[in-house]
N, C-alpha and C positions, 0 to 999 in steps of 0.2 A: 558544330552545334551552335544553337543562337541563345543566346542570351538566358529569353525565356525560357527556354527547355534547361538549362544547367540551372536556371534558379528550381525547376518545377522538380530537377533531381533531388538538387540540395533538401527541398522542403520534406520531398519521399526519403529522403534520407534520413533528415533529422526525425519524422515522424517514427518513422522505422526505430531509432536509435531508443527515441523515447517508449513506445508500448513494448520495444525489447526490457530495457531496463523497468517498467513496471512488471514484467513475464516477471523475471528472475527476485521483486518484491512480492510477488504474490506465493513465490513458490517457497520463500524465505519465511513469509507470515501462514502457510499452511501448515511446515513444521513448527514453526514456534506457538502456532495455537495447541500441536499436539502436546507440547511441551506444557500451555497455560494448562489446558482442560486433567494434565497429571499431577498439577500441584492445587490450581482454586477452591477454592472453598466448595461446599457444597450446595450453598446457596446461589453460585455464579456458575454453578457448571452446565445449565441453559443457555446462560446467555456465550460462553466461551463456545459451543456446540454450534449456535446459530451463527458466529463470527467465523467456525472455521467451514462451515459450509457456505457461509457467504464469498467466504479468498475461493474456496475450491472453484465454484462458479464462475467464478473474476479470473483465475489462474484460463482456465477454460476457453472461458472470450477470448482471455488476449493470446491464446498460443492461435484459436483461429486468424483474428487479427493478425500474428507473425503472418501467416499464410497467407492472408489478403496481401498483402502489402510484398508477397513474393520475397519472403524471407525464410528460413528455417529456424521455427520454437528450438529454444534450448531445455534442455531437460532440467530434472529438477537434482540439487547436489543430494548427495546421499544423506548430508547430516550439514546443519549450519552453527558458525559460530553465534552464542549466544552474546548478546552485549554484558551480562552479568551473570553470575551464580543463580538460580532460581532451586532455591529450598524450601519455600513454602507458600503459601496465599499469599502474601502481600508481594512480593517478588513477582508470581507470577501475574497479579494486577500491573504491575508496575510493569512488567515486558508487554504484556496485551495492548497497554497505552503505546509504549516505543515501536510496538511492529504497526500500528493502526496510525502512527504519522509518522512512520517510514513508507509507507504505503500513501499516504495522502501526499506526502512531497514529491514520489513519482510520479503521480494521478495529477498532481499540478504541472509535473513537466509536459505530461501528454496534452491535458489543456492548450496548453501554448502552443506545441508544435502540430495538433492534426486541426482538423475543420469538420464540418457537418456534423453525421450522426456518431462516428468517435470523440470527437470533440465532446459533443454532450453526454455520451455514455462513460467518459473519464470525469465530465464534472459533478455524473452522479456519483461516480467509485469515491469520488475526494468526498463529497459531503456524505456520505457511506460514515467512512475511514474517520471522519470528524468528527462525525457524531457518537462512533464506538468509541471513539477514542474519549469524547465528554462523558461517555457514560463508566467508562471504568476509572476515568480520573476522579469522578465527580465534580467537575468541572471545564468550561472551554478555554478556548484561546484566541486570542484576535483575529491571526489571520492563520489559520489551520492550511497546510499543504506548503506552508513558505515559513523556513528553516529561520531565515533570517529575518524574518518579522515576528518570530516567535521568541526568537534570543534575546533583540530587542525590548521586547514585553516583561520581560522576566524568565523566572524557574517557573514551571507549571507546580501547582496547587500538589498537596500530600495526596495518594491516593488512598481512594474509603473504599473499603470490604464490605 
């Protein structure tokens, strides 16, 4: 094989590796929105509704996506661990923000690794993901989709119900 063709694998690989690992966020933030939409308040459960139909969508593309790229989608786990207790509205604000830039730091990895119209269709999923994520924070973050430029910055803001 020449060169270029093992770097062009590498790139289908890494690309691969990346909208896999976005699959398995998307599939992760579809249950945990079923999770948000069982605790939120009343007055969020619009907006929680349009969030999980927006992952559902997103989950969607990118198992096609697996497919383009001559992979096999992985299914979704039957139940995920939560990163905390969620017993009430504020809990479940507070997971809605965590799954919404856990999903924009995948959405970032895809970024990097594919080109053309994936590429742009992951930079819409990250500012998506950034923006839900400003709005149940009530507030942003510098650089949304990157872990370690958010750490740097600080603890993100209290979240408001």
């Amino acid at each position: 094989m020449s060169g270029a063709q093992n770097s062009g694998d590498a790139e289908a690989s890494a690309e691969l590796k990346a909208v896999l690992a976005a699959l398995r966020a998307e599939h992760a933030a579809v249950y945990g929105y079923g999770v948000v939409g069982g605790k939120v308040s009343e007055e969020r459960q619009a907006e929680a509704q349009a969030a999980y139909d927006a992952h559902r969508a997103r989950r969607d593309a990118l198992a096609r996506a697996v497919r383009d790229l001559d992979g096999k989608p992985e299914p979704a786990a039957a139940a995920y661990a939560l990163p905390f207790p969620v017993t009430d509205s504020d809990a479940a604000v507070r997971l809605a923000v965590e799954l919404e830039e856990r999903v924009a730091g995948v959405y970032s990895d895809v970024v990097r690794a594919a080109g053309g119209e994936r590429r742009r269709d992951a930079a819409e999923a990250l500012r998506e993901a950034a923006v839900r994520a400003a709005r149940w924070r009530g507030g942003s973050v510098a650089f949304p989709g990157l872990a370690e430029r958010a750490a740097q910055a600080g603890p993100p803001s209290t979240p408001r119900t």
